[in-house]
DRENBA-679688 format. One record per residue (C-alpha): residue in three letters; x, y, z. Coordinates in nm, 2 decimals. Layout:
! residues N
+--------+--------+--------+--------+
| residu |     c1 |     c2 |     c3 |
+--------+--------+--------+--------+
|    ALA |      X |      Y |      Z |
...
+--------+--------+--------+--------+
This chain:
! residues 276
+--------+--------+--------+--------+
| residu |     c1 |     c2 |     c3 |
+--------+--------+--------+--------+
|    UNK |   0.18 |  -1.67 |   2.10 |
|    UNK |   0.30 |  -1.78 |   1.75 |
|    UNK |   0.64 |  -1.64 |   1.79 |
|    UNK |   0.60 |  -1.54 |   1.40 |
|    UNK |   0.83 |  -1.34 |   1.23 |
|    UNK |   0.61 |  -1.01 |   1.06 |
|    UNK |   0.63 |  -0.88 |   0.68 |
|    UNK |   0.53 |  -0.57 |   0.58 |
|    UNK |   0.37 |  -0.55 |   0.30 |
|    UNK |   0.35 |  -0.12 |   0.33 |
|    UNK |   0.42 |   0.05 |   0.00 |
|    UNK |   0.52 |   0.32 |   0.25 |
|    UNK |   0.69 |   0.17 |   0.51 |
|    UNK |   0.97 |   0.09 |   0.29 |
|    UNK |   1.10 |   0.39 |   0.31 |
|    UNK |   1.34 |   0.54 |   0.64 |
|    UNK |   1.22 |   0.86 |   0.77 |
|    UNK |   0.85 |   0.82 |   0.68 |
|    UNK |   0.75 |   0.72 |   1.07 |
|    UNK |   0.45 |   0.93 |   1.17 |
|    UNK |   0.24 |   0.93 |   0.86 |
|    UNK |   0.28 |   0.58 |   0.77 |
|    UNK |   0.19 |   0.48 |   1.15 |
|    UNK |   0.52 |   0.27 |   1.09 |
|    UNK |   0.54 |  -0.04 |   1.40 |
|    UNK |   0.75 |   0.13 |   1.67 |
|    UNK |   1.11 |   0.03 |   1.73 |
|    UNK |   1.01 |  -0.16 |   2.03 |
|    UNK |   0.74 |  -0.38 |   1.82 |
|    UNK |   1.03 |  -0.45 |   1.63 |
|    UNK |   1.24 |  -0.56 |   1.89 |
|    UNK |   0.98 |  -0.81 |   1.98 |
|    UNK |   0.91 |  -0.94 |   1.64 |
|    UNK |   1.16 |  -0.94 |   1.38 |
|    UNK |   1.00 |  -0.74 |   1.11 |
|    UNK |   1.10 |  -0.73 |   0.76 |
|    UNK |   1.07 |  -0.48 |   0.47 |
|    UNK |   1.06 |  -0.18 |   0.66 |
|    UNK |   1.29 |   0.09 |   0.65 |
|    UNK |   1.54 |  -0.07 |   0.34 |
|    UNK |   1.52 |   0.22 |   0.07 |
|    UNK |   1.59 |   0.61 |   0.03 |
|    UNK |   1.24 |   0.79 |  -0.03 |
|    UNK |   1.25 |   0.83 |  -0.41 |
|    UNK |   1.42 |   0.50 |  -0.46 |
|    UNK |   1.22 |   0.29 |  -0.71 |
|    UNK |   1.01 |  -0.01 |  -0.55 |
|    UNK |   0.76 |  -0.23 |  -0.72 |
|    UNK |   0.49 |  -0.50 |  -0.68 |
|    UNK |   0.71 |  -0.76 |  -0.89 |
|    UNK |   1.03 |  -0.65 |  -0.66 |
|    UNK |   0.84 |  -0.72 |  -0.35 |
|    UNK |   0.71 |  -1.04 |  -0.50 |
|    UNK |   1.08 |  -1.12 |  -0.54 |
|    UNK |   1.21 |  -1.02 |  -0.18 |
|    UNK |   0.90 |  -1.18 |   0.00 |
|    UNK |   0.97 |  -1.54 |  -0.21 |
|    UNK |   1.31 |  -1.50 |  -0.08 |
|    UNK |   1.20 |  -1.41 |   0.30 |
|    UNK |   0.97 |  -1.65 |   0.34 |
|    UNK |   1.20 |  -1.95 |   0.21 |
|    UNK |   1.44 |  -1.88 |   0.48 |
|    UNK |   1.12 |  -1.79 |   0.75 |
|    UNK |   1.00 |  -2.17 |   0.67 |
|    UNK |   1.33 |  -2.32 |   0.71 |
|    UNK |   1.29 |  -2.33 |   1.06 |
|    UNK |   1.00 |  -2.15 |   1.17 |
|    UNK |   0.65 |  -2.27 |   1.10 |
|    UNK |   0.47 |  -1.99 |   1.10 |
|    UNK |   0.49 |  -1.62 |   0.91 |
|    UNK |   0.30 |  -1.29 |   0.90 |
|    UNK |   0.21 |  -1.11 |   0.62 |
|    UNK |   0.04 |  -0.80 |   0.75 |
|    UNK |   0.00 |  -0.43 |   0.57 |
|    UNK |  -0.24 |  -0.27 |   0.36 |
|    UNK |  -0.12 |  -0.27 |  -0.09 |
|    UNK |  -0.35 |  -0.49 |  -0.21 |
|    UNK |  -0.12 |  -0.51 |  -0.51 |
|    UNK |   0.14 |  -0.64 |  -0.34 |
|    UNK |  -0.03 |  -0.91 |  -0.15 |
|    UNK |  -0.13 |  -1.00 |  -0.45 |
|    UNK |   0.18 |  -1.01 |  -0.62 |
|    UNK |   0.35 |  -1.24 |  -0.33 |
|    UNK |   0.02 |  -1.46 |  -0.27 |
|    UNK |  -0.10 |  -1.54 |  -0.69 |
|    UNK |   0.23 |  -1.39 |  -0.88 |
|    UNK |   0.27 |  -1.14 |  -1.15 |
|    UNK |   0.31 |  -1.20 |  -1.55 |
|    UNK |   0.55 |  -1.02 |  -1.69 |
|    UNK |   0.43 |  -0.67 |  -1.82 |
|    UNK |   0.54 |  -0.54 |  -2.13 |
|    UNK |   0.81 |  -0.32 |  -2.21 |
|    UNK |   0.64 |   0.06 |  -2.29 |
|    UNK |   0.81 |   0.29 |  -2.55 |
|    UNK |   1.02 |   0.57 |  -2.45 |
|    UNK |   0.76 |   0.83 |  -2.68 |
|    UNK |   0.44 |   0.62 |  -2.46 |
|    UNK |   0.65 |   0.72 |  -2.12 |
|    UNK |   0.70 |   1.12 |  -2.31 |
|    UNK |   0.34 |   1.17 |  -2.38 |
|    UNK |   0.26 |   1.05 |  -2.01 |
|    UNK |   0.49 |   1.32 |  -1.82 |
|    UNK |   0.35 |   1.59 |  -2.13 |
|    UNK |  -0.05 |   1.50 |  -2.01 |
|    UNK |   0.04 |   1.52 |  -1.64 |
|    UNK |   0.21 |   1.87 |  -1.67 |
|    UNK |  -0.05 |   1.97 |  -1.90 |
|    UNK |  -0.42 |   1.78 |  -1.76 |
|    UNK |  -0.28 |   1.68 |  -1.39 |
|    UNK |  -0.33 |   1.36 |  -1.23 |
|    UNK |  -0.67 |   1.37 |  -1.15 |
|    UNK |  -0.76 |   1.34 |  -1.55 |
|    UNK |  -0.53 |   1.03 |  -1.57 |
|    UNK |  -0.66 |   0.86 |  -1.27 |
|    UNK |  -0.99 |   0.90 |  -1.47 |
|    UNK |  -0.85 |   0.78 |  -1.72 |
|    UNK |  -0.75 |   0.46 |  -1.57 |
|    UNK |  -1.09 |   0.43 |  -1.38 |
|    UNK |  -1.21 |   0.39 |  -1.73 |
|    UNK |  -1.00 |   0.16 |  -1.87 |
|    UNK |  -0.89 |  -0.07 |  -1.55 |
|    UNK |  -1.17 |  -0.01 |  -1.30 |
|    UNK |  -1.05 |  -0.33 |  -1.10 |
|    UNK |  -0.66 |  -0.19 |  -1.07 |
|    UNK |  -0.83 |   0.13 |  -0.98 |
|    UNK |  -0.98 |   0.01 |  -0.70 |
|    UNK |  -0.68 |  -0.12 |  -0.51 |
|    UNK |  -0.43 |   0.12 |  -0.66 |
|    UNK |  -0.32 |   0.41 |  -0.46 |
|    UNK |  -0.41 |   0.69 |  -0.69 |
|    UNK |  -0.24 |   0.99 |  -0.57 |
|    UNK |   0.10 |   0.82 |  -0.63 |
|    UNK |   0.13 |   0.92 |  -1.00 |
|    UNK |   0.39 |   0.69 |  -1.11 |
|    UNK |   0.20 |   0.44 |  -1.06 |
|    UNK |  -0.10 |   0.56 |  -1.27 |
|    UNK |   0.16 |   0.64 |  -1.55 |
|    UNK |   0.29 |   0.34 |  -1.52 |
|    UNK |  -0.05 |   0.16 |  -1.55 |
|    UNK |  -0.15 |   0.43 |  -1.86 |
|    UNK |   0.17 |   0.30 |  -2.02 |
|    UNK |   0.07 |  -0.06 |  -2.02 |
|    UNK |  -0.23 |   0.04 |  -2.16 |
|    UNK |  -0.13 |   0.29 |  -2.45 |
|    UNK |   0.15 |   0.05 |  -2.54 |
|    UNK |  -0.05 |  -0.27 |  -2.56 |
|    UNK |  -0.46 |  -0.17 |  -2.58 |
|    UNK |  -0.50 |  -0.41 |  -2.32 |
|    UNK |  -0.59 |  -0.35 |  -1.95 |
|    UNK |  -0.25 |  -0.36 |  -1.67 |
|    UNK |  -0.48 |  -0.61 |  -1.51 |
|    UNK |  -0.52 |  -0.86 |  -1.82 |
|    UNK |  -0.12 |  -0.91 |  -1.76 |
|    UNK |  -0.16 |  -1.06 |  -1.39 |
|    UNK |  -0.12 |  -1.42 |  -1.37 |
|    UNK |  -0.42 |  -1.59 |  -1.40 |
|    UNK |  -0.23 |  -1.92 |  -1.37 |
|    UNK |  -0.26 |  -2.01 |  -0.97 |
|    UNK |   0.13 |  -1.95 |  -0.83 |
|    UNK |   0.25 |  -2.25 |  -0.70 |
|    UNK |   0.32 |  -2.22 |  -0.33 |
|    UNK |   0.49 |  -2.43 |  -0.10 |
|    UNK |   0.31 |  -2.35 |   0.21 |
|    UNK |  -0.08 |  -2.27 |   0.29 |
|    UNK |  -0.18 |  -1.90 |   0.28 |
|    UNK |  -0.47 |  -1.85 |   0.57 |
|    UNK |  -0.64 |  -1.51 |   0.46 |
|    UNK |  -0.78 |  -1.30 |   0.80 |
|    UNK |  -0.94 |  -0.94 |   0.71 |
|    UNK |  -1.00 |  -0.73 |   1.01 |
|    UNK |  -1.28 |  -0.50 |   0.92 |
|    UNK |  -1.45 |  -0.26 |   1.20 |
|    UNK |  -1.76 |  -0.12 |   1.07 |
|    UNK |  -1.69 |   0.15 |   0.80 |
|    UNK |  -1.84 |   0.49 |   1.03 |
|    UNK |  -1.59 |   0.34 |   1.33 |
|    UNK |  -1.30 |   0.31 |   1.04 |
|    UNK |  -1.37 |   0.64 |   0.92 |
|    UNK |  -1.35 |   0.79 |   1.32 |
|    UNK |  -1.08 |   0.61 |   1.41 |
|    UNK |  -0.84 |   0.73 |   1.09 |
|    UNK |  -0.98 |   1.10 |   1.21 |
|    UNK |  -0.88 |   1.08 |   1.57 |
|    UNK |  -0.52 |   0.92 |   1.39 |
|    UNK |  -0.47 |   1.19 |   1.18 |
|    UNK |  -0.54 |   1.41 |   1.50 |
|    UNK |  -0.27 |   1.21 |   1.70 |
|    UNK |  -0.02 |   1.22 |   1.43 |
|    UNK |  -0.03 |   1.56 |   1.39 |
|    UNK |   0.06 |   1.62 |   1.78 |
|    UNK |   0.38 |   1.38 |   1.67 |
|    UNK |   0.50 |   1.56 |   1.49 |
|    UNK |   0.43 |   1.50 |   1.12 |
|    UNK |   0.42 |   1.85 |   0.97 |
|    UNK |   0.78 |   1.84 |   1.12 |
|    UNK |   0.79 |   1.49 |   0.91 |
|    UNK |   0.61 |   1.61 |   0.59 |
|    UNK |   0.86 |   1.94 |   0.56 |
|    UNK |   1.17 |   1.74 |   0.60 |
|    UNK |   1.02 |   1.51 |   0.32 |
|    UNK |   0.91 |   1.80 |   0.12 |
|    UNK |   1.27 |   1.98 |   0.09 |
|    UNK |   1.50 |   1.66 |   0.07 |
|    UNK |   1.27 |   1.42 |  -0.10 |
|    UNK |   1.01 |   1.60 |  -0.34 |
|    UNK |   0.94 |   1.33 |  -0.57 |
|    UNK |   0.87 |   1.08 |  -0.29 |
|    UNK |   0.64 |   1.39 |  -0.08 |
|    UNK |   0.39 |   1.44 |  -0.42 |
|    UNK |   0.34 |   1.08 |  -0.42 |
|    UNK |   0.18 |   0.99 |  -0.04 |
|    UNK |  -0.14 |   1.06 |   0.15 |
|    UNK |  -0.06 |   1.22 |   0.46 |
|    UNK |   0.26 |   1.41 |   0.28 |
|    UNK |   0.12 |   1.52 |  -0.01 |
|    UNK |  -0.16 |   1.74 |   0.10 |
|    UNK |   0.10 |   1.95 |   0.28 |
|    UNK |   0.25 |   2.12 |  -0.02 |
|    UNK |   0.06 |   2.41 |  -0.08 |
|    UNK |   0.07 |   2.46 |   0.27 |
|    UNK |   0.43 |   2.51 |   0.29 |
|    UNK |   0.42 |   2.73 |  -0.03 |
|    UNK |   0.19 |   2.92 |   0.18 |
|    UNK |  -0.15 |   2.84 |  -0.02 |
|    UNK |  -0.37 |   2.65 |   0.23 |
|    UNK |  -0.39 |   2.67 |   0.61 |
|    UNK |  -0.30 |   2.44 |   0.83 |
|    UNK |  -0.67 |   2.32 |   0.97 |
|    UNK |  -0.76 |   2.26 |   0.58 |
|    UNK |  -0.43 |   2.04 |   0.53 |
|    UNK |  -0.57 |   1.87 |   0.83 |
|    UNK |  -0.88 |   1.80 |   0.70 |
|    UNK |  -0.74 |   1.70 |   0.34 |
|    UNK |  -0.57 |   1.43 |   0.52 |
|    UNK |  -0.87 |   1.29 |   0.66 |
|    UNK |  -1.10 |   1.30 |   0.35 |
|    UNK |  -0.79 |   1.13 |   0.15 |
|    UNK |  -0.72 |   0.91 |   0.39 |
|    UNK |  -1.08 |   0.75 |   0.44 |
|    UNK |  -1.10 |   0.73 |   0.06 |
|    UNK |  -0.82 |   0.51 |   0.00 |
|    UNK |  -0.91 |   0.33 |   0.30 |
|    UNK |  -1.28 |   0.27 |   0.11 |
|    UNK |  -1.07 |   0.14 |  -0.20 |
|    UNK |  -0.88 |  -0.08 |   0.02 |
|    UNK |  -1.19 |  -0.24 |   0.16 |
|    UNK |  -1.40 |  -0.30 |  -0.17 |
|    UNK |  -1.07 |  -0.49 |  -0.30 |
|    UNK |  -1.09 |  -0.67 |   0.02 |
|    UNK |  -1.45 |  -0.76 |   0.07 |
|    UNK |  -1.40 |  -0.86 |  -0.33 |
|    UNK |  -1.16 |  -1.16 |  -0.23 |
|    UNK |  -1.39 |  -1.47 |  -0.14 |
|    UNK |  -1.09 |  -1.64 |   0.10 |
|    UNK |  -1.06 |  -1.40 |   0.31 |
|    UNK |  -1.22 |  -1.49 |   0.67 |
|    UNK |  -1.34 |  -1.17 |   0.82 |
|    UNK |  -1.32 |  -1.05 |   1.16 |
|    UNK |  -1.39 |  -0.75 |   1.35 |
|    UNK |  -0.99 |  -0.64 |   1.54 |
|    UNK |  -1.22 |  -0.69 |   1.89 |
|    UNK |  -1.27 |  -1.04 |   1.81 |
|    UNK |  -0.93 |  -1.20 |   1.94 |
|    UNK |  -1.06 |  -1.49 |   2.09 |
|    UNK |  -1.26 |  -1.57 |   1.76 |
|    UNK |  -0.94 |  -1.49 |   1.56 |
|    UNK |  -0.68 |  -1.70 |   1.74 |
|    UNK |  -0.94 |  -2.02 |   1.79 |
|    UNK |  -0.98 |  -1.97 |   1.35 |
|    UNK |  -0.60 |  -1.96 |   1.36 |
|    UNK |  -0.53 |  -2.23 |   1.57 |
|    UNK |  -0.77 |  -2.44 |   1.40 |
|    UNK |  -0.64 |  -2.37 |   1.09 |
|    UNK |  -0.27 |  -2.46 |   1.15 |
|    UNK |  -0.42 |  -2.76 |   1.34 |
|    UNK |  -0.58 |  -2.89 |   0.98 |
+--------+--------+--------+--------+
């Protein structure tokens, strides 16, 4: 209808060769659509909210110049955020900070750090995706270097943008959330990701430890947890990021909520909207 080009804003998607358990659009979607920021890095390849900031400001200068419409459509709070109300500038952390962060999560594991940034950042927390440890180490660094919370550091100053951000949140109801990511973890799996994960897993191990739907698979492959319990992992992980993603959601006041079976309510909100 709109004829509106789509960016991703996937933390995941970014990344070639992660198809199946990042439910990435299919290639045909994206012969219909031009999509952007999907499938430009190496797994492992560094990526971060201020660089998506950077490529989506560039992106959507050149969208505007002729087209009236974009999409920004995906699921890292953080970096809607970053493209939609900026980043400050974080501070630099100390080599001896970045140390004592790699000797904890040998020594404690991740799960004490992401407690430990519950504690300190509840609000980054909530949107962050805490199984991908350099993020949380990242965030800890911020923190250990400065005393101050990662989130005190995000622009509070309203970015200055030259076009009109309309905010849609398509919400099903959270039991018919939670069954639908079950029967997709079910459909996945018959596409083949535990083909997906391993190739991950023994060419990319930095990027596999990181992600929900890859990581669960490790001690499977070293031969330490069946395959219906990796299954099952996936589910339970999955529906608790998705619960993180919807409290930072249903926490944003502009957003305009819809259930996705609501299209003719959505499209007459849209079209009044570009109509103002």
């Amino acid at each position: 209808m709109y004829k509106a080009p789509i960016i991703s804003a996937d933390s995941r998607q970014i990344y070639r060769y992660m198809d199946i358990g990042t439910s990435k659009v299919s290639k045909t979607d994206q012969q219909r659509a031009k999509h952007y920021l999907i499938d430009i890095l190496e797994p492992g390849q560094s990526f971060s909210a201020g660089k998506f900031e950077e490529l989506g400001d560039q992106l959507l200068k050149e969208i505007f110049s002729n087209k009236d419409v974009a999409i920004l459509c995906g699921g890292t709070a953080f970096y809607i955020e970053s493209l939609i109300y900026g980043l400050d500038n974080f501070p630099t952390v100390s080599n001896e900070i970045k140390l004592g962060l790699e000797d904890d999560l040998a020594k404690l594991g991740l799960a004490v750090l992401v407690e430990e940034l519950k504690e300190i950042d509840p609000e980054l927390a909530d949107k962050m995706d805490l199984n991908n440890h350099r993020r949380v180490m990242r965030a800890l660094g911020i923190y250990r270097q400065t005393g101050k919370s990662p989130s005190s550091f995000f622009n509070k100053k309203k970015k200055e943008l030259n076009y009109q951000p309309i905010f849609i949140l398509l919400m099903p109801d959270r039991q018919e959330l939670y069954e639908k990511i079950n029967f997709r973890v079910d459909e996945m799996m018959a596409e083949g990701l535990e083909q997906e994960a391993r190739f991950i897993f023994e060419k990319y191990p930095e990027q596999f430890s990181a992600t929900v739907g890859y990581a669960e698979f490790r001690e499977y492959f070293e031969g330490n947890r069946s395959l219906k319990e990796v299954i099952e992992l996936i589910k339970r992980n999955t529906r608790r990021y998705a619960k993180r993603q919807m409290t930072w959601f249903r926490g944003k006041n502009e957003w305009k909520q819809f259930h996705p079976n609501e299209k003719e309510e959505i499209f007459n909100f849209l079209n009044k909207q570009l109509s103002a």
